[in-house]
C-alpha positions, 0 to 999 in steps of 0.5 A: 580606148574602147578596150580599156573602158570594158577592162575598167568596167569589169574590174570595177565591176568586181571589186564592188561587187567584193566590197558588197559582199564584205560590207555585207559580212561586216555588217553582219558581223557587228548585228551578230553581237546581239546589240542594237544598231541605228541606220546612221551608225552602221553607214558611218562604220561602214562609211556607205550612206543609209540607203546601202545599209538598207540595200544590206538588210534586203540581201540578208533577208533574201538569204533567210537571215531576218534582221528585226527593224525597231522603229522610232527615235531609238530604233534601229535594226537588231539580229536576234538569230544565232548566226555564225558568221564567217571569221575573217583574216584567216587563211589555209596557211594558218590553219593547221589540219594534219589529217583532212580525212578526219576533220571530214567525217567529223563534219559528216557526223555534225551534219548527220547528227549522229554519235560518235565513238573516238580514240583520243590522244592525251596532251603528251600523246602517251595515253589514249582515251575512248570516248562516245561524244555527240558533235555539235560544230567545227571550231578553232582552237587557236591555229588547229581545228577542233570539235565542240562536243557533248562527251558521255564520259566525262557528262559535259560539253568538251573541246576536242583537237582533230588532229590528236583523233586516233579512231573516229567512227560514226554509231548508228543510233538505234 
């Protein structure tokens, strides 16, 4: 009987420390729209009392995301940093990514903040383009990913596919 407490426990133990976690994220998430939410109506959405919500916001701050607190009869807590909060529901199996090698260095020259010079195919995969963009995040363009990037040839910001990249190489910006 002993044994099945702990075994309890700890599992127990586990899925609230999982249900947190995704409490956290989704309060984050409905902060990250940039509208202003009470106390009361995050703990209903959440269906957690208005202590945890409190408890939430502490564990944000904690890791350097600032929720701003309005006080008053029609306060309540607003996020005004650009945070990219993690999408949900998506898994490996969903995302398509023929050449991880790519899709690394692209993440290197993001990181690095450097240019970069690429081949790129055309849709049809007949005609190749070369192209010097400035990457600036990683995003998903429907189940592939792909590059959000400054491009100087054609003087705005385009989306890119990773896996339609022939050449990808980093330029030292002197």
């Amino acid at each position: 009987m002993v044994i099945k407490t702990r075994i309890y426990n700890i599992v127990n133990r586990g899925e609230n420390i999982m249900s947190k976690v995704s409490n956290v994220l989704t309060m984050l998430e409905y902060l990250s729209t940039g509208r202003k939410y009470t106390i009361a109506e995050l703990s209903e959405k959440l269906e957690v009392s208005p202590r945890m919500i409190r408890v939430y916001k502490d564990d944000l701050e904690k890791a350097g995301i600032y929720i701003d607190t309005i006080k008053g009869p029609y306060g309540g807590y607003v996020l005004t940093q650009n945070i990219n909060v993690p999408k949900r529901f998506i898994t490996p199996n969903n995302i398509n990514v023929e050449n991880k090698e790519m899709f690394n260095l692209v993440n290197r020259a993001i990181k690095e903040k450097k240019k970069c010079f690429i081949e790129y195919y055309s849709k049809d995969k007949k005609d190749i383009s070369k192209r010097t963009i400035r990457p600036y995040d990683l995003i998903l363009l429907g189940n592939e990913w792909g590059v959000a990037a400054y491009c100087e040839l054609k003087e705005e910001i385009r989306h890119f596919y990773i896996n339609r990249i022939k050449s990808y190489k980093i330029i030292r910006e002197i």
